[in-house]
MARKOL-753281 format. One record per atom (N, C-alpha, C): atom name; x, y, z. Coordinates in steps of 0.2 Angstrom, whole numbers, plus 5000, padded with zeros to 4 digits. Layout:
<rec at="CA" x="X" y="Y" z="Z"/>
...
This chain:
<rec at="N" x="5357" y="5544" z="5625"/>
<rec at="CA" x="5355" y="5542" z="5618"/>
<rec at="C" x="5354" y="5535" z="5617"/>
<rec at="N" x="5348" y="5534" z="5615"/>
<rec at="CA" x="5350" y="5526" z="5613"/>
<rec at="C" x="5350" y="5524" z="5605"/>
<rec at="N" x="5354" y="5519" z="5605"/>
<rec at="CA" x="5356" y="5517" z="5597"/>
<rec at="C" x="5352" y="5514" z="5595"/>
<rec at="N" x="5345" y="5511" z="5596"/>
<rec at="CA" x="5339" y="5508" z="5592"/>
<rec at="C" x="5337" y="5515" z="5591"/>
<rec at="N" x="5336" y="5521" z="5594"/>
<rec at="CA" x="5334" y="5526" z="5587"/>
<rec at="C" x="5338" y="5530" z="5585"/>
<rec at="N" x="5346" y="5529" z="5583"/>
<rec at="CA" x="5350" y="5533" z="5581"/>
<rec at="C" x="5352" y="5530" z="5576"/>
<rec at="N" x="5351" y="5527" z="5570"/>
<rec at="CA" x="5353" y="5526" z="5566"/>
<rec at="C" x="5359" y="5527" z="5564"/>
<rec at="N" x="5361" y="5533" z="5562"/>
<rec at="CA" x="5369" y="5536" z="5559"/>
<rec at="C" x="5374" y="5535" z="5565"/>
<rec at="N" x="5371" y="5530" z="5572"/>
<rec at="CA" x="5379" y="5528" z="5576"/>
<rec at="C" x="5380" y="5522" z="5575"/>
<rec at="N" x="5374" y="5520" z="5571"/>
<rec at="CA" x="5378" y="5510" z="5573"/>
<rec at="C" x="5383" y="5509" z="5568"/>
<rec at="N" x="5386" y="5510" z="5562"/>
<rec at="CA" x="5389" y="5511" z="5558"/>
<rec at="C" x="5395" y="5513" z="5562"/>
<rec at="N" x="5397" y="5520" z="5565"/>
<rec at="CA" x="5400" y="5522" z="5568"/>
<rec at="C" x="5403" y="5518" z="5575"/>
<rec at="N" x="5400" y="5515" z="5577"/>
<rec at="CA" x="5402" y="5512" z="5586"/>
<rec at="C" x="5406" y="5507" z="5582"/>
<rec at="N" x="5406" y="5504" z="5577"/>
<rec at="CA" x="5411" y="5498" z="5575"/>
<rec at="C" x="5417" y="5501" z="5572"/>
<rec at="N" x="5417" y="5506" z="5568"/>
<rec at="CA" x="5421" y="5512" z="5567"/>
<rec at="C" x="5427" y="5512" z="5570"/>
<rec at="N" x="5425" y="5514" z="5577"/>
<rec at="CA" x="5429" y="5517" z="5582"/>
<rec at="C" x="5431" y="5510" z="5587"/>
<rec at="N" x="5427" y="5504" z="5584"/>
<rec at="CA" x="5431" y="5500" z="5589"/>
<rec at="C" x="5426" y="5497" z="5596"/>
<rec at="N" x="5422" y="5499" z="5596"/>
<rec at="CA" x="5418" y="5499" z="5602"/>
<rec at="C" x="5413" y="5493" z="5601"/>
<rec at="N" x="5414" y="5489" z="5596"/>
<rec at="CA" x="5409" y="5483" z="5598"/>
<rec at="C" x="5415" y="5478" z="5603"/>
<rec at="N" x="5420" y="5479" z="5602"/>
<rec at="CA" x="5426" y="5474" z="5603"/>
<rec at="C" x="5425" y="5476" z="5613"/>
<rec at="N" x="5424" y="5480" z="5616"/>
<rec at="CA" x="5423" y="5483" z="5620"/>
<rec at="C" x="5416" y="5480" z="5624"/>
<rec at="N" x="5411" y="5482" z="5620"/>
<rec at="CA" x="5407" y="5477" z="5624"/>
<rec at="C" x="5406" y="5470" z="5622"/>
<rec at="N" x="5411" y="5467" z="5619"/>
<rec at="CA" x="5410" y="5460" z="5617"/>
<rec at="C" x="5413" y="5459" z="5625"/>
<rec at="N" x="5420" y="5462" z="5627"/>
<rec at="CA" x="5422" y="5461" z="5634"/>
<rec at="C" x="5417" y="5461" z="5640"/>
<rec at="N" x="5414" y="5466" z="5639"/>
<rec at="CA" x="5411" y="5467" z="5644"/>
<rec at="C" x="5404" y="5462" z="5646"/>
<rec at="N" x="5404" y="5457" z="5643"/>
<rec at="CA" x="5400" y="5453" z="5642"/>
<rec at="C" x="5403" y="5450" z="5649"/>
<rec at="N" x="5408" y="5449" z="5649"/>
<rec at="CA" x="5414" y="5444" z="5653"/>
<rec at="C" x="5415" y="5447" z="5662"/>
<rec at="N" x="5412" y="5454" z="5662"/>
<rec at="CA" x="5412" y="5458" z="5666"/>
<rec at="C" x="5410" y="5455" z="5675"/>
<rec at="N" x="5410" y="5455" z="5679"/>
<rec at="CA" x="5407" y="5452" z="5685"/>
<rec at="C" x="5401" y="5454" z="5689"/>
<rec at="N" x="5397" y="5460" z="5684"/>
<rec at="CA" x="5393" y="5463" z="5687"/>
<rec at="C" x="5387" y="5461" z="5683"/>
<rec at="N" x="5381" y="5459" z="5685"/>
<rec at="CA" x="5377" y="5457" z="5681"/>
<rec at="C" x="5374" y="5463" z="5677"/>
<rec at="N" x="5375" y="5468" z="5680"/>
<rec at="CA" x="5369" y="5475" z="5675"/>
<rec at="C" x="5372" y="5477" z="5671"/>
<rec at="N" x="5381" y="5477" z="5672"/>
<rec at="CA" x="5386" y="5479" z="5666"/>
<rec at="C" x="5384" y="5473" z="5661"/>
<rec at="N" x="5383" y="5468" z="5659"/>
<rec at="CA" x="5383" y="5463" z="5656"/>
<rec at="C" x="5378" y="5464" z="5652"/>
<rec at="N" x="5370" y="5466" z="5656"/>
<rec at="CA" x="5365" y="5466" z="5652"/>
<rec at="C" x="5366" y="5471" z="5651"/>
<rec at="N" x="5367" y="5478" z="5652"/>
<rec at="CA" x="5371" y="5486" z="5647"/>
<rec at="C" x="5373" y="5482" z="5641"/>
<rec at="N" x="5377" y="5480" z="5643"/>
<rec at="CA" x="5381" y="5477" z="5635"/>
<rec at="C" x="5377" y="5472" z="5630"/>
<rec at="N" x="5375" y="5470" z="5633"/>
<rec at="CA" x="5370" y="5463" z="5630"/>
<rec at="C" x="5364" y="5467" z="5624"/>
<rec at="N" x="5363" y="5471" z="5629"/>
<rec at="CA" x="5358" y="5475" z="5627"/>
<rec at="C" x="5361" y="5481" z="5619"/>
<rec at="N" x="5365" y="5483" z="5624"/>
<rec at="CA" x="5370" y="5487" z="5618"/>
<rec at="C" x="5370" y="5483" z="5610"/>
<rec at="N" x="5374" y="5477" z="5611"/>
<rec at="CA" x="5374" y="5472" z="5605"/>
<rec at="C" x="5369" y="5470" z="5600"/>
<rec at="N" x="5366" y="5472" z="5607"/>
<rec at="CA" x="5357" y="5468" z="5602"/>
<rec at="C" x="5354" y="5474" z="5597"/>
<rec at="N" x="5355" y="5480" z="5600"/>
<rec at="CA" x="5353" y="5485" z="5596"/>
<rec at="C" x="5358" y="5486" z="5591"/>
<rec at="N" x="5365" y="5486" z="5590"/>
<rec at="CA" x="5369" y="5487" z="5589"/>
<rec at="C" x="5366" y="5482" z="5582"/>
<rec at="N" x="5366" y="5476" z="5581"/>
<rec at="CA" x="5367" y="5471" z="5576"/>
<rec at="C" x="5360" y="5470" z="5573"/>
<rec at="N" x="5354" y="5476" z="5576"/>
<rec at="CA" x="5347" y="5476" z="5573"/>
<rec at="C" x="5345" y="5476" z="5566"/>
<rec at="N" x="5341" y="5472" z="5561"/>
<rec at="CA" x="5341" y="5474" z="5555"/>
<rec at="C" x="5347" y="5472" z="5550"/>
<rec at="N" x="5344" y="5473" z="5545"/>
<rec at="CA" x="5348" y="5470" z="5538"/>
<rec at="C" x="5353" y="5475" z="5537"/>
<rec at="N" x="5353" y="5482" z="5540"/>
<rec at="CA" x="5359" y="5488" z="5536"/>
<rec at="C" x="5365" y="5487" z="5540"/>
<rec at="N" x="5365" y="5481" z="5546"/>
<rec at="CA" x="5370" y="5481" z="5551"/>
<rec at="C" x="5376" y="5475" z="5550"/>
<rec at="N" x="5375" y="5472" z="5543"/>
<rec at="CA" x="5378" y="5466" z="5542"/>
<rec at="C" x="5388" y="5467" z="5545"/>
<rec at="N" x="5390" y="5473" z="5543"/>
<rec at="CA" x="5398" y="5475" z="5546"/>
<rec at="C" x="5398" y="5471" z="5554"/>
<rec at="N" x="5393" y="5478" z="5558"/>
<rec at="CA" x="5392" y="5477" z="5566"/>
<rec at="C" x="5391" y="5469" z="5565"/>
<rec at="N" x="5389" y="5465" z="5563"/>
<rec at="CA" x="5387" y="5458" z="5564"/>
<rec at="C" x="5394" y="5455" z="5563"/>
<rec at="N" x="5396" y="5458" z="5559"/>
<rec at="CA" x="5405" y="5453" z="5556"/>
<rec at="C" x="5408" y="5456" z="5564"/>
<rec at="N" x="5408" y="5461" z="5565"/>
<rec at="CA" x="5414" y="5461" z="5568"/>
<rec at="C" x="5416" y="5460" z="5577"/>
<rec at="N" x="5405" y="5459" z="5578"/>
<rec at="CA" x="5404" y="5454" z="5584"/>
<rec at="C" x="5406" y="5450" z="5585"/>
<rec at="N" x="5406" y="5442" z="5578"/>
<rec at="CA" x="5408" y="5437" z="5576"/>
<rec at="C" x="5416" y="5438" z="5576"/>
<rec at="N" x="5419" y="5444" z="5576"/>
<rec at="CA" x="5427" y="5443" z="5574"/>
<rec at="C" x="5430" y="5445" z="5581"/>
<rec at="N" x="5426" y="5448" z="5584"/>
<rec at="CA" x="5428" y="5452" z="5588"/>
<rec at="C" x="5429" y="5446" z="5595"/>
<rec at="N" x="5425" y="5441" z="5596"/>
<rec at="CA" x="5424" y="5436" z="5599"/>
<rec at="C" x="5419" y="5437" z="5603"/>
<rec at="N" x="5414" y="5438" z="5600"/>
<rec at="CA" x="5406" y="5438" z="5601"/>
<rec at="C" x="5402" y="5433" z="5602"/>
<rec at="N" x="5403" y="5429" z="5599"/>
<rec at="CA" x="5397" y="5422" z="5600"/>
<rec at="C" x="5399" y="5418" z="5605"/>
<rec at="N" x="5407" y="5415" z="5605"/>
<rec at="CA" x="5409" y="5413" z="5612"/>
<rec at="C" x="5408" y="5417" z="5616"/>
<rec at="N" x="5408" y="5421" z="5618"/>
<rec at="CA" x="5408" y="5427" z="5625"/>
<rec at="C" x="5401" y="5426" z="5627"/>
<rec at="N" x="5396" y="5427" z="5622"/>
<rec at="CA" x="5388" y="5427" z="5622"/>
<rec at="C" x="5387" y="5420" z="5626"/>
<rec at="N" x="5388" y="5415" z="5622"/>
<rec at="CA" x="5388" y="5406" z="5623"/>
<rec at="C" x="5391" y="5407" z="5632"/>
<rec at="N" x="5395" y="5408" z="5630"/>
<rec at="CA" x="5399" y="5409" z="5639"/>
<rec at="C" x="5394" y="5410" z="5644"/>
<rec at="N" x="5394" y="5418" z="5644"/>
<rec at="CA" x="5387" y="5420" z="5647"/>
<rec at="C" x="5380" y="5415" z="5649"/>
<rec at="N" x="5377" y="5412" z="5642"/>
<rec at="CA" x="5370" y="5409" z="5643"/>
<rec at="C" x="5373" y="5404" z="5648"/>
<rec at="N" x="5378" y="5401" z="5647"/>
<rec at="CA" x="5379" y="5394" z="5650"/>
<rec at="C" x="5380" y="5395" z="5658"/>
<rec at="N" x="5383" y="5400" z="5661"/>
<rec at="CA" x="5382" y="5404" z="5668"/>
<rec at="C" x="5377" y="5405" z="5669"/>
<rec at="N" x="5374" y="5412" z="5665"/>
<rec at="CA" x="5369" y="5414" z="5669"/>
<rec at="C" x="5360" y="5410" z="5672"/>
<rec at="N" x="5359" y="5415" z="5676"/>
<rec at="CA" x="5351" y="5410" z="5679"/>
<rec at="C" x="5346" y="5416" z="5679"/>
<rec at="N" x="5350" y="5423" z="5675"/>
<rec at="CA" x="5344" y="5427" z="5675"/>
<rec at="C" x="5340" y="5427" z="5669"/>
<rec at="N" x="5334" y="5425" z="5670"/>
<rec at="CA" x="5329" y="5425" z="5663"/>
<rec at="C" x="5329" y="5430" z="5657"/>
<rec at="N" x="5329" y="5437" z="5660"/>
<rec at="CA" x="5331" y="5442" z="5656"/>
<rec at="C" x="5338" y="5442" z="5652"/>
<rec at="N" x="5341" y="5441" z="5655"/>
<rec at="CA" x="5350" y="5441" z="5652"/>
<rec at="C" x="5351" y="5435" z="5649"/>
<rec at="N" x="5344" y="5430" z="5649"/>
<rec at="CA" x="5345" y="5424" z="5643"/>
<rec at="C" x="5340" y="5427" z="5640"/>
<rec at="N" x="5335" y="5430" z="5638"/>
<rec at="CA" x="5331" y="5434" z="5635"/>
<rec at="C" x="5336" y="5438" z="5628"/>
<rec at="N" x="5339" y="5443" z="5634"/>
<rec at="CA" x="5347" y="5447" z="5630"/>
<rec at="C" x="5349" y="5443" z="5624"/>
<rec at="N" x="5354" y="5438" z="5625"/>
<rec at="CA" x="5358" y="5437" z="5625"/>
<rec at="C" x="5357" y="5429" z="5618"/>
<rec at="N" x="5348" y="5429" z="5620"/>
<rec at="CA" x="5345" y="5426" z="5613"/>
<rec at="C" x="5344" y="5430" z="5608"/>
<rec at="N" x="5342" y="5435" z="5609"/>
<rec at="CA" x="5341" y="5441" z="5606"/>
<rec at="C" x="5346" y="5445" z="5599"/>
<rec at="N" x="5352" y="5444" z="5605"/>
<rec at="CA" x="5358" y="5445" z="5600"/>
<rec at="C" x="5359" y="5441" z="5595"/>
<rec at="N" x="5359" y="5435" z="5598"/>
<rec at="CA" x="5362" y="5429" z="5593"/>
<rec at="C" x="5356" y="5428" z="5587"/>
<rec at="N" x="5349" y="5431" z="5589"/>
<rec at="CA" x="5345" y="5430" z="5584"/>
<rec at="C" x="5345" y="5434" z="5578"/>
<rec at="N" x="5349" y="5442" z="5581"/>
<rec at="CA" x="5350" y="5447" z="5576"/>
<rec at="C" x="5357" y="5446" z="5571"/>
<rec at="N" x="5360" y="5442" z="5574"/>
<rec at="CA" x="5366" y="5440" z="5570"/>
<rec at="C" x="5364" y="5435" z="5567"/>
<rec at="N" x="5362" y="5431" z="5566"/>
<rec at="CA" x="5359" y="5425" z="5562"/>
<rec at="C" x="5356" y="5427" z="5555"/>
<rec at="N" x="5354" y="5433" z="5553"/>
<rec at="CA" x="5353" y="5436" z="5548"/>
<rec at="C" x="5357" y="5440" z="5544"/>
<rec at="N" x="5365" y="5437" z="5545"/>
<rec at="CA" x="5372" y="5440" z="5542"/>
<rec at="C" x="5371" y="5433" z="5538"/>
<rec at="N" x="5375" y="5431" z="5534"/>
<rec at="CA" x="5375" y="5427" z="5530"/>
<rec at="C" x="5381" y="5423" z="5532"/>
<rec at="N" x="5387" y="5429" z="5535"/>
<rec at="CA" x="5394" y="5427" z="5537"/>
<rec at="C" x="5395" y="5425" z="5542"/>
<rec at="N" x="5388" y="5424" z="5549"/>
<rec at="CA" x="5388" y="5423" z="5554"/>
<rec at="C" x="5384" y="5418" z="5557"/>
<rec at="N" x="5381" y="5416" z="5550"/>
<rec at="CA" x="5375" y="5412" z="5550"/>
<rec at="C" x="5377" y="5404" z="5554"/>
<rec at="N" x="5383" y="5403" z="5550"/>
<rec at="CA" x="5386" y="5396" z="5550"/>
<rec at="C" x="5390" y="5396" z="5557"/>
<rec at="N" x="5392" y="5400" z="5560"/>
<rec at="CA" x="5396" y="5400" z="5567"/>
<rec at="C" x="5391" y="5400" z="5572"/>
<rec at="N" x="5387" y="5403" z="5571"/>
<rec at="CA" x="5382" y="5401" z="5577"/>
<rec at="C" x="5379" y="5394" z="5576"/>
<rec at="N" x="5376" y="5392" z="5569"/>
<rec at="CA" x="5373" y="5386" z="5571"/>
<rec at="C" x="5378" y="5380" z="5573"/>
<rec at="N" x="5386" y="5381" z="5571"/>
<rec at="CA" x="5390" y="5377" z="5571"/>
<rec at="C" x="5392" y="5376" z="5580"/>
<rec at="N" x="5392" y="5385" z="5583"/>
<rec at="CA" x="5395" y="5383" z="5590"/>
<rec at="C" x="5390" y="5385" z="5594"/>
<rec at="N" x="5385" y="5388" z="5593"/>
<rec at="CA" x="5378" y="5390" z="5597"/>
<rec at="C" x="5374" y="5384" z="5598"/>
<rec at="N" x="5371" y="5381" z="5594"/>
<rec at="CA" x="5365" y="5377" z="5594"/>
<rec at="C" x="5364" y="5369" z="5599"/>
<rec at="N" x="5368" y="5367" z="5602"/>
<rec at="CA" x="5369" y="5363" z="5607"/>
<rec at="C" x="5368" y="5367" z="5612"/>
<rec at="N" x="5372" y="5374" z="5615"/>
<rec at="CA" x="5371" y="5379" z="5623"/>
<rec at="C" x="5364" y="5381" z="5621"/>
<rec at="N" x="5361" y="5383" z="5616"/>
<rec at="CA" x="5352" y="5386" z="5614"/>
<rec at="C" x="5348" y="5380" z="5616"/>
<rec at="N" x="5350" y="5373" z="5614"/>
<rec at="CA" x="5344" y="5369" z="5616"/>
<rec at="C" x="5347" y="5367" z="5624"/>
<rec at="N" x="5351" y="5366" z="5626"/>
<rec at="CA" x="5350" y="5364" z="5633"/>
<rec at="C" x="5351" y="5369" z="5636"/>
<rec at="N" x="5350" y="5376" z="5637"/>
<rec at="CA" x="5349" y="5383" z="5639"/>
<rec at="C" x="5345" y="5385" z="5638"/>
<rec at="N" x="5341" y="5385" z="5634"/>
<rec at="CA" x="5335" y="5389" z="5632"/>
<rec at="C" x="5328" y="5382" z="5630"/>
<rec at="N" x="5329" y="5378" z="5624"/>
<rec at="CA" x="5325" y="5376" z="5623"/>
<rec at="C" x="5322" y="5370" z="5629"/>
<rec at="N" x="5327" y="5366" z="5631"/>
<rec at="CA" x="5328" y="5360" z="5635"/>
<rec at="C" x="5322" y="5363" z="5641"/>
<rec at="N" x="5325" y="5369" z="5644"/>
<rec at="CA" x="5321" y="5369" z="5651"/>
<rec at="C" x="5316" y="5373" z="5652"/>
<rec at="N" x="5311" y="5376" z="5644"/>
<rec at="CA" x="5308" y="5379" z="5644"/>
<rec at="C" x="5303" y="5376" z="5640"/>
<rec at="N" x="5304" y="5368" z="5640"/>
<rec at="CA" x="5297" y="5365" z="5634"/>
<rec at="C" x="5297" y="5361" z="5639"/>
């Protein structure tokens, strides 16, 4: 099942506890566990109806773990991922200001620096 088209589970995965879960697995050593997860999140925080799942990324320790990851990784897609999330969280309100406060130094010398 995937959660970009199942609507009535992303509500639910935060429910049960399960963003907290792949927010770890971000942290993982295996890089396809990582991008499962990464991937997970991104869908998970898609859109304006997911504003909860986006707090509880942010609470759960989702943007450091994210940050973490970009700063390590060398794989293109896994920074592709992991832009993706933090671009989906950006449209919380309550999430807004943590990303721009502890994200936006690791995005331009990670993402914009070595790609312009």
């Amino acid at each position: 099942m995937k959660t970009s088209y199942n609507l009535a589970c992303l509500p639910k995965v935060c429910l049960l506890g399960g963003i907290k879960y792949l927010v770890d697995l971000l942290d993982h050593k295996v890089l396809e566990v990582q991008k499962n997860a990464c991937g997970a999140l991104r869908n998970l925080v898609y859109g304006r109806t997911t504003d909860d799942n986006k707090i509880a990324v942010k609470n759960d320790g989702g943007i450091p773990a994210l940050l973490r990851l970009l700063r390590k990784t060398v794989d293109a897609e896994m920074r592709e991922l992991i832009t993706g999330v933090l671009w989906n969280l950006s449209s919380c309100d309550g999430v807004k200001m943590p990303i721009i406060r502890d994200a936006l130094t690791t995005l331009t010398n990670n993402v914009v620096i070595p790609h312009s």
